[in-house]
C-alpha positions as CSV (number, residue, x, y, z in Angstrom):
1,X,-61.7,145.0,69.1
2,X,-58.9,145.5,71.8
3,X,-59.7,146.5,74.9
4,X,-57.4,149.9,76.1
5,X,-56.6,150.3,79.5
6,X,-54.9,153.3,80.8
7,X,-52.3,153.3,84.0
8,X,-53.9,154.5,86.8
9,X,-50.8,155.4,88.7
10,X,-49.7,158.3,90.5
11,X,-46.8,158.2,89.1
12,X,-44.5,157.5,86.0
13,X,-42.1,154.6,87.1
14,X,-40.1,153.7,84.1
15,X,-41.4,156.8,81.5
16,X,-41.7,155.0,77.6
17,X,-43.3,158.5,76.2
18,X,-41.7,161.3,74.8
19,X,-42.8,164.8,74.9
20,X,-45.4,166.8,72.7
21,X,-42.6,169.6,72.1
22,X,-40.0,166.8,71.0
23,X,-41.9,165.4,68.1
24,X,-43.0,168.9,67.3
25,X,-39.3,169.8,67.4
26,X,-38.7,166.9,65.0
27,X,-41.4,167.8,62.6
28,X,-39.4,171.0,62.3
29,X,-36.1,170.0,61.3
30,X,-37.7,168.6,58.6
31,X,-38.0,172.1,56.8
32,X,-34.5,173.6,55.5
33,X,-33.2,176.7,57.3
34,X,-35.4,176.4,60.1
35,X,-34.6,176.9,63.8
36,X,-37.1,174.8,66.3
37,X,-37.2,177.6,69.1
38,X,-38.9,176.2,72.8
39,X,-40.7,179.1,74.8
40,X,-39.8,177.6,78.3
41,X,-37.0,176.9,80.4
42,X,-33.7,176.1,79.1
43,X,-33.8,172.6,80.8
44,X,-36.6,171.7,78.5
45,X,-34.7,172.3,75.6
46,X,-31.3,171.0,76.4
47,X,-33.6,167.6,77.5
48,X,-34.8,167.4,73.8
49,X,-31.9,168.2,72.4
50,X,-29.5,165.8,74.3
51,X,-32.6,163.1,73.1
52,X,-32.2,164.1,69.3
53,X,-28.6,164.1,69.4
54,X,-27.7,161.1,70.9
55,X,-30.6,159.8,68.8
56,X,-28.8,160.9,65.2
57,X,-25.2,161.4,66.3
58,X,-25.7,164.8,64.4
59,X,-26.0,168.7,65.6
60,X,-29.5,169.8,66.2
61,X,-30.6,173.4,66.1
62,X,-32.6,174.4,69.0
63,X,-33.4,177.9,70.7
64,X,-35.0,178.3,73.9
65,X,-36.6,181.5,75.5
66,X,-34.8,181.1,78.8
67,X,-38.0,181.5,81.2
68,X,-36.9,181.9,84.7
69,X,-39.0,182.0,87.6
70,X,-39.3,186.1,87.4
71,X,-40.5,186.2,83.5
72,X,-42.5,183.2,84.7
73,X,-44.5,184.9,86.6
74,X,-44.6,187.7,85.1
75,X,-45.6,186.8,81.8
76,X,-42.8,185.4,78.8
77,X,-43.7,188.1,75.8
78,X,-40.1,189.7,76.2
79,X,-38.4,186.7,76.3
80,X,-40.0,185.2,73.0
81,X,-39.6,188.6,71.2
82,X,-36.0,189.0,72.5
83,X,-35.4,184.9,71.5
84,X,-36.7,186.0,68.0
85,X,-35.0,189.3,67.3
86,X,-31.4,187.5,68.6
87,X,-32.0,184.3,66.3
88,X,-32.9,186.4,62.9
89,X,-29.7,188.4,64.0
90,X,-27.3,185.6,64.5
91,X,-28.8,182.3,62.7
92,X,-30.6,183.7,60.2
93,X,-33.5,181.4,59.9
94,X,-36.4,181.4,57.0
95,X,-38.7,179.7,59.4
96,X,-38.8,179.7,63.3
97,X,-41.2,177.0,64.7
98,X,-42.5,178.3,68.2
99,X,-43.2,175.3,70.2
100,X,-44.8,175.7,73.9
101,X,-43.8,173.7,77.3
102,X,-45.1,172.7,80.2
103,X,-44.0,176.1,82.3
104,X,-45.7,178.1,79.9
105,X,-49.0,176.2,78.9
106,X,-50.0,175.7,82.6
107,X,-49.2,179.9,82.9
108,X,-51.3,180.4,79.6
109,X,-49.5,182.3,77.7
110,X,-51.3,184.0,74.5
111,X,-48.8,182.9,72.2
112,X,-50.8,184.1,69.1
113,X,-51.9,187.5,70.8
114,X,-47.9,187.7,71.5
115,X,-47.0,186.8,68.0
116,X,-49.3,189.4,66.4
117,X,-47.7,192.6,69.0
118,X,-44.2,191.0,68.2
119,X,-44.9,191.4,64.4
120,X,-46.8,194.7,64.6
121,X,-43.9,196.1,67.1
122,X,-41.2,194.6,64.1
123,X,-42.1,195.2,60.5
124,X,-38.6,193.5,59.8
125,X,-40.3,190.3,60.6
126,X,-43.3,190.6,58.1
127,X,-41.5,188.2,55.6
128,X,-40.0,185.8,58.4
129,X,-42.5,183.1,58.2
130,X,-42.8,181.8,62.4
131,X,-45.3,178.5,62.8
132,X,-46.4,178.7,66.6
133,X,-47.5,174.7,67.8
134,X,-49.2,174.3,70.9
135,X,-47.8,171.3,72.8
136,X,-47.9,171.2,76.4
137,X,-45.5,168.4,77.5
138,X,-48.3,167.1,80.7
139,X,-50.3,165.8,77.9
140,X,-50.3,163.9,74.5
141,X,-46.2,162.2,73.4
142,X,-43.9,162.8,70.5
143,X,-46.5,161.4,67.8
144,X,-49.1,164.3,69.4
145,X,-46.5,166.9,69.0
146,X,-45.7,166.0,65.8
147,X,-49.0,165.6,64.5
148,X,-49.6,169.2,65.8
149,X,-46.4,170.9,64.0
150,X,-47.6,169.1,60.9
151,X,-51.0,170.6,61.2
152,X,-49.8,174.2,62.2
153,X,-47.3,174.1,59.0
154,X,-49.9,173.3,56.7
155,X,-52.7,175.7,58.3
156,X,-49.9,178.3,58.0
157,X,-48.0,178.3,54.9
158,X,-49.4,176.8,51.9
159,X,-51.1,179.2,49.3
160,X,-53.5,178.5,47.1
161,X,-52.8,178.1,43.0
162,X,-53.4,176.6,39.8
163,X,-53.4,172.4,40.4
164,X,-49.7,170.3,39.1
165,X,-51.2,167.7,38.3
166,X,-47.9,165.4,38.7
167,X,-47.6,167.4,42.4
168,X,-48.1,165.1,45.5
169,X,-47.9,166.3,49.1
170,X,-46.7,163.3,51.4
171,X,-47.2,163.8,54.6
172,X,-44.9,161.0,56.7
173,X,-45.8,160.3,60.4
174,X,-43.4,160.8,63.5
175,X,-43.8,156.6,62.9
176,X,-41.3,157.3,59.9
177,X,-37.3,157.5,60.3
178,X,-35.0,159.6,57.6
179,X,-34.6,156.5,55.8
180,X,-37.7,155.4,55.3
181,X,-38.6,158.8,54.1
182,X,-35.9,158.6,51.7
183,X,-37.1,155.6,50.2
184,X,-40.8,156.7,50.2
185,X,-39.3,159.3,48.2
186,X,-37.5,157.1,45.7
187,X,-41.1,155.3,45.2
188,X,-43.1,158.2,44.5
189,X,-40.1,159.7,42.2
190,X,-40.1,156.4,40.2
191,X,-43.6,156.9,39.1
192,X,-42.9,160.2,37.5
193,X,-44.8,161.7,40.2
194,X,-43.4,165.1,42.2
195,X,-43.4,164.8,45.8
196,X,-43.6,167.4,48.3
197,X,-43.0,166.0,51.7
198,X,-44.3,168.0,55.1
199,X,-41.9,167.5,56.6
200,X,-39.0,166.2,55.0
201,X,-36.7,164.7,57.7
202,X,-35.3,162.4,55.3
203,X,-33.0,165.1,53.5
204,X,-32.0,166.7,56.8
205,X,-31.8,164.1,59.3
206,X,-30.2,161.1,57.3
207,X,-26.5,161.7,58.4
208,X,-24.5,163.6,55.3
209,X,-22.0,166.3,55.8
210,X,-21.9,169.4,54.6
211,X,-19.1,172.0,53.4
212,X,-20.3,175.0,55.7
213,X,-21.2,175.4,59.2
214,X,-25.1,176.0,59.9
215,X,-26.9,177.1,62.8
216,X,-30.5,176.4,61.1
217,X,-31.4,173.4,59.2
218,X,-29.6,172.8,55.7
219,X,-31.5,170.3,54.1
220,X,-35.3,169.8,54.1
221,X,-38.7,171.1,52.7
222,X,-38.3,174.1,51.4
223,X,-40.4,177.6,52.1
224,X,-41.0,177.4,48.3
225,X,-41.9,173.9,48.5
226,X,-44.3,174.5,51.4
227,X,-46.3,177.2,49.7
228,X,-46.5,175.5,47.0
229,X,-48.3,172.2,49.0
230,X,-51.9,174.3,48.2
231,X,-51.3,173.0,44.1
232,X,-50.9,169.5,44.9
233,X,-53.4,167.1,43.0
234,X,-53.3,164.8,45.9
235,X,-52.4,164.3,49.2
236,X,-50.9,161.1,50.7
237,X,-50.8,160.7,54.4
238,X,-49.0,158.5,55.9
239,X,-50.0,157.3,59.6
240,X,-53.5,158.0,61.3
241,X,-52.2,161.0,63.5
242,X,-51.9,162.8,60.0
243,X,-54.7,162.4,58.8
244,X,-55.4,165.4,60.4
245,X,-53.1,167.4,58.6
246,X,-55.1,165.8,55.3
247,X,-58.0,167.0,56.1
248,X,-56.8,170.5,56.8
249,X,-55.3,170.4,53.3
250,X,-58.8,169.5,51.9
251,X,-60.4,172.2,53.4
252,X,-58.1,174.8,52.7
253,X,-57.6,173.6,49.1
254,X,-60.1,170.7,47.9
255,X,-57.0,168.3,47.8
256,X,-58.6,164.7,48.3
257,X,-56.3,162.3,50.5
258,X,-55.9,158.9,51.8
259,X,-54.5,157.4,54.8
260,X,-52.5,154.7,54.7
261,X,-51.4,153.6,58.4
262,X,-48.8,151.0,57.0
263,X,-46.4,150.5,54.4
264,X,-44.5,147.7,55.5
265,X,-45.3,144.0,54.9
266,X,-46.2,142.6,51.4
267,X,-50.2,143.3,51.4
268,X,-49.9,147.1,52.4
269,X,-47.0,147.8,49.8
270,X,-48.7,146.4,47.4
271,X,-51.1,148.6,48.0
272,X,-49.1,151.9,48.5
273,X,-47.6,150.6,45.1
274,X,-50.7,150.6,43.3
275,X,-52.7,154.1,44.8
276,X,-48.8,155.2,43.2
277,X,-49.9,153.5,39.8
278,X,-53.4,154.6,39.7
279,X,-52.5,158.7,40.6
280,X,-49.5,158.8,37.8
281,X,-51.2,156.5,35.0
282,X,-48.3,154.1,34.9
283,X,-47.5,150.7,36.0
284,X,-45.1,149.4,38.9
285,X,-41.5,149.9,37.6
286,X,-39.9,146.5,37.4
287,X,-37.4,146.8,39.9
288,X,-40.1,147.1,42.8
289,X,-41.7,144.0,41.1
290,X,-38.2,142.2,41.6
291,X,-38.2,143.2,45.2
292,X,-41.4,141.8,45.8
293,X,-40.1,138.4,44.8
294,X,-37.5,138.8,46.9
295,X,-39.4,139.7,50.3
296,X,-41.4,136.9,49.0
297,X,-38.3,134.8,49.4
298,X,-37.0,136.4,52.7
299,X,-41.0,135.7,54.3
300,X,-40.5,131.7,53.1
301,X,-36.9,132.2,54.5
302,X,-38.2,133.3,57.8
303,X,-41.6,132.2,58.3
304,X,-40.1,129.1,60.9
305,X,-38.8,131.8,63.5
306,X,-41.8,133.9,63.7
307,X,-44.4,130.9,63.5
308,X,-46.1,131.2,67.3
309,X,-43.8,133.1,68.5
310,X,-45.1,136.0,71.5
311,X,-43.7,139.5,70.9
312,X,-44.4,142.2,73.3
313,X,-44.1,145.7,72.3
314,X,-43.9,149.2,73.8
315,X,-44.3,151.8,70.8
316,X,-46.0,154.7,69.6
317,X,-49.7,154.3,68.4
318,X,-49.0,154.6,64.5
319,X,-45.4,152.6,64.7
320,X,-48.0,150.1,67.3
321,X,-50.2,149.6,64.1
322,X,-48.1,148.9,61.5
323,X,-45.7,146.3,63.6
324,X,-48.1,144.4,65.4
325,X,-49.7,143.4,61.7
326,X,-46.0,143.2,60.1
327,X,-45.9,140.3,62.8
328,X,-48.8,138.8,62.9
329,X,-48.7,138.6,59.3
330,X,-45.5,136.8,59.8
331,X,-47.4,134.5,62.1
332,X,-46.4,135.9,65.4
333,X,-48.5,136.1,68.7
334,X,-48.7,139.4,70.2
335,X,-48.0,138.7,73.8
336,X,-48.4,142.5,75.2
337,X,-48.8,146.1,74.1
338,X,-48.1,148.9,75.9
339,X,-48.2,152.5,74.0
340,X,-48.2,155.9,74.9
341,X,-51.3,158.0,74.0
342,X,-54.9,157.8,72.9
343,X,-55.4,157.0,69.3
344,X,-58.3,156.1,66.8
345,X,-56.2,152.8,65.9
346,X,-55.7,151.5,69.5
347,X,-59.1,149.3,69.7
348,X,-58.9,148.9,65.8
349,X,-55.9,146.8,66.7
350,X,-56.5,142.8,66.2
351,X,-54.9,142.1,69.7
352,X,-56.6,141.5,73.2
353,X,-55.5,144.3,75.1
354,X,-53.6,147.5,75.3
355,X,-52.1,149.3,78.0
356,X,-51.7,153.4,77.7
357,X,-48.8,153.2,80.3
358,X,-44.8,153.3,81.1
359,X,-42.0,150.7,81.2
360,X,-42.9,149.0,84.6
361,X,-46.7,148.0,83.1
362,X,-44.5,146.9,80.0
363,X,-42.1,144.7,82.4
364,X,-44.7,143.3,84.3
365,X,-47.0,142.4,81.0
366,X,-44.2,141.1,78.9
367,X,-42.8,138.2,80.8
368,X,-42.9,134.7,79.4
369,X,-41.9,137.2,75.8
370,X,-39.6,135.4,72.8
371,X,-38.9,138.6,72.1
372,X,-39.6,142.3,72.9
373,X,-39.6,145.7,70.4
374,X,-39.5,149.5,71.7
375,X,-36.2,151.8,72.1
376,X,-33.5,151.9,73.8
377,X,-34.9,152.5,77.2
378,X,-36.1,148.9,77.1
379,X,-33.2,147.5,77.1
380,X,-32.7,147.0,80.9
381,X,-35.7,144.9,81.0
382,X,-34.8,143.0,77.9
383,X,-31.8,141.7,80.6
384,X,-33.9,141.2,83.2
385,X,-36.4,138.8,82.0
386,X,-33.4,137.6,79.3
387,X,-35.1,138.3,76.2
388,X,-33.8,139.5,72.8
389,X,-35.2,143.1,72.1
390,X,-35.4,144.5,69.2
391,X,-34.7,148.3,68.7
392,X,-37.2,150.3,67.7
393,X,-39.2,153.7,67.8
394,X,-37.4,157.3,69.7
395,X,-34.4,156.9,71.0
396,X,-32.1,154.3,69.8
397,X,-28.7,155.7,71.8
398,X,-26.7,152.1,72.2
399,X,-27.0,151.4,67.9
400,X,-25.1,153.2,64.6
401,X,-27.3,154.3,62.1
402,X,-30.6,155.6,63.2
403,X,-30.9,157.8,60.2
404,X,-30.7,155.8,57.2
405,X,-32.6,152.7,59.2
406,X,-35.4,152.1,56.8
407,X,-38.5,149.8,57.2
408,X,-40.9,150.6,54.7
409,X,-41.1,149.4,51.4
410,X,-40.1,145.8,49.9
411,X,-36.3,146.6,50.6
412,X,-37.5,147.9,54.2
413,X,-39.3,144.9,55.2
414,X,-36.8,142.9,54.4
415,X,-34.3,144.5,56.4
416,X,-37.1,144.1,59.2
417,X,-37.7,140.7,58.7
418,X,-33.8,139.7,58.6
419,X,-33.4,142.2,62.1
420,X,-36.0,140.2,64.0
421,X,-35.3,137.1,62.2
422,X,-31.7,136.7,63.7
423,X,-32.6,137.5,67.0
424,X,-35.2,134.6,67.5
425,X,-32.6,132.4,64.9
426,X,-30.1,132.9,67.9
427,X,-32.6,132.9,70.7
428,X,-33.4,129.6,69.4
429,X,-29.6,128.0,69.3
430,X,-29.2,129.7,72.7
431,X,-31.8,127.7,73.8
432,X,-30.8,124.0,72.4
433,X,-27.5,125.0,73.4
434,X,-28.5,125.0,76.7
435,X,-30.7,122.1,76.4
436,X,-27.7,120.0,75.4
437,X,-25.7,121.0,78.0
438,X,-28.5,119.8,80.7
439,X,-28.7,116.8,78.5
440,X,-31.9,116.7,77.7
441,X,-31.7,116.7,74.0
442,X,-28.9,115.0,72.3
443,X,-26.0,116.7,70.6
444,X,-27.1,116.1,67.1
445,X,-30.6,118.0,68.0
């Protein structure tokens, strides 16, 4: 078992972590014509947005209450009934998703009890379906907030029915980009199977214009889709921080689940693949058996650069999981680990030690690397200590194509395993390069 050991700072140096209200935020433009609304100050939401956007390169609804030191004190009720009434006027939405802040969880807000006057004062909002996620930004990080919109969307709006038996709910981590949602998707689909995905950020996050201006969400899970989640045979979670959300679904409906905290690398697609097989009755299609030949291939391909190598990382807990054993099933070392909340997996995790901490814990522990893994913000110390990183996790500002990125799956590993692969292929002829030059290898090394 790892050992976790938690910063004991006073202070954030370098941050790593992302706010609660930011992967709640994101959880919510996963469901179409919905506007993610923040009840705080406006700096808190023009924070997360400038995040997101320079994260997807693509407009992202957000709505803030505009608390100011007065309505702070005070108490925020008329701002998040006024924020309301003036987004059903102008934008329209079929869902708002009500996420809290700092400012207003350390005041206290009643949130619910406000909700409930709101509606009673407002009978035009009886049909307006508004999903209120607690996620105080001093606490928890993007997967926490994320896990928490997931939970309060499924607590909310499912209703119960008659069982489809075909009907799957998938319910993807904040561990999973647009693309490998989208693929996800195209693996369920080619089982016959229907999926319902809570949320869906792979239809409105992957980068695809569209004919008309929108100021909610255009793509996504549906309100439809959403109440129809309580009819699912199964449910499918992907990523321990949803297995929460599972569970809720079980109570509320008697829908039996599993977690899978992985699908990427050979073993745990193969077994994603075959829970697919076993719910729809029918065998692996024959063009995911190709494409397990052919990571097969790429893993024989690339085995010599990852053999021994150390790799420190700095990543959320369920994106933590499933890269440290993509890697060390690859035969690399993992050198450090640095996260950013508490999570069942973290001592589950076959590695010595990991630090719940920033950037500066993650410089200090990851020299003497071969290479390093986390976003963009590590990128700084990737010069410093003159070590490849690879670019992963929330945000990825200095790369194109955030969106359809995709790791999960055969095709998804393999894109992995090729993206690390190059960098330690020219780590490596940096380094006899250099070698050479000092002479201390010949030229035809």
């Amino acid at each position: 078992m790892a050992i976790v050991t938690v910063s004991n700072k006073s202070l954030t140096v370098n941050p790593l972590k992302q706010s609660q209200a930011l992967g709640a935020s994101l959880a919510f433009l996963g469901l179409k014509g919905t506007m993610p609304l923040f009840h705080g100050s406006q700096g808190c939401t023009a924070f997360a947005k400038v995040v997101l956007v320079r994260h997807f390169r693509e407009a992202i609804p957000l709505a803030t209450t505009a608390m100011t030191e007065v309505t702070t004190i005070l108490g925020g009720e008329e701002n998040v009934e006024q924020a309301i009434l003036t987004l059903v006027e102008k934008a329209k939405p079929e869902i708002i998703g009500l996420c809290t802040t700092g400012l207003t969880e350390t005041r206290g807000d009643d949130i619910e009890g406000f909700l409930k006057e709101i509606r009673d004062r407002h009978p035009e909002l009886h049909d307006l379906a508004i999903i209120f996620a607690p996620t105080p930004d001093f606490k928890g990080a993007l997967q926490d907030g994320f896990a928490v919109a997931v939970e309060s969307i499924v607590k909310e709006i499912p209703r119960a029915g008659g069982i489809k038996t075909e009907q799957v709910t998938i319910l993807p981590s904040a561990a999973f980009t647009p693309g490998d949602v989208q693929e996800i998707k195209e693996m369920v689909t080619a089982f016959g199977l229907v999926p319902i995905f809570v949320p869906d950020i792979g239809a409105s996050l992957d980068g695809h214009l569209e004919d008309n201006y929108s100021a909610v969400t255009v793509s996504g899970t549906t309100l439809k889709q959403l109440r129809e989640v309580g009819c699912s045979a199964f449910t499918l979670a992907l990523g321990e921080s949803m297995r929460g959300a599972a569970k809720i679904l079980e109570e509320r409906f008697g829908t039996p689940y599993e977690v899978f905290g992985e699908v990427t690398g050979l073993e745990p697609v193969d077994e994603f693949l075959q829970a697919l097989a076993v719910l729809s009755g029918n065998s692996v299609p024959e063009k995911y058996r190709r494409q397990r030949r052919q990571l097969q291939d790429a893993m024989l391909d690339t085995h010599f650069y990852f053999g021994a190598k150390r790799v420190s990382l700095a990543l959320e807990p369920d994106l933590l999981w499933s890269t440290v054993h993509f890697l060390q099933s690859m035969g690399a070392q993992i050198h450090a680990a640095v996260t950013t909340t508490r999570s069942p997996l973290l001592e589950k995790l076959p590695v010595k030690s990991i630090t719940i901490g920033d950037l500066e814990d993650f410089e200090g522990l990851a020299a003497g690397s071969d290479l390093l893994v986390g976003n963009s913000n590590v990128a700084a110390i990737a010069k410093r200590l003159n070590v490849p990183l690879y670019r992963l996790g929330l945000p990825i500002y200095d790369r194109l194509g955030n969106g359809q990125f995709t790791k999960v799956g055969y095709r998804g590993t393999m894109e992995l395993l090729y993206g690390m692969g190059n960098l330690l292929l020219e780590a490596e002829e940096t380094r006899v390069k250099k070698l050479q030059e000092l002479g201390i290898v010949g030229a035809d090394f």
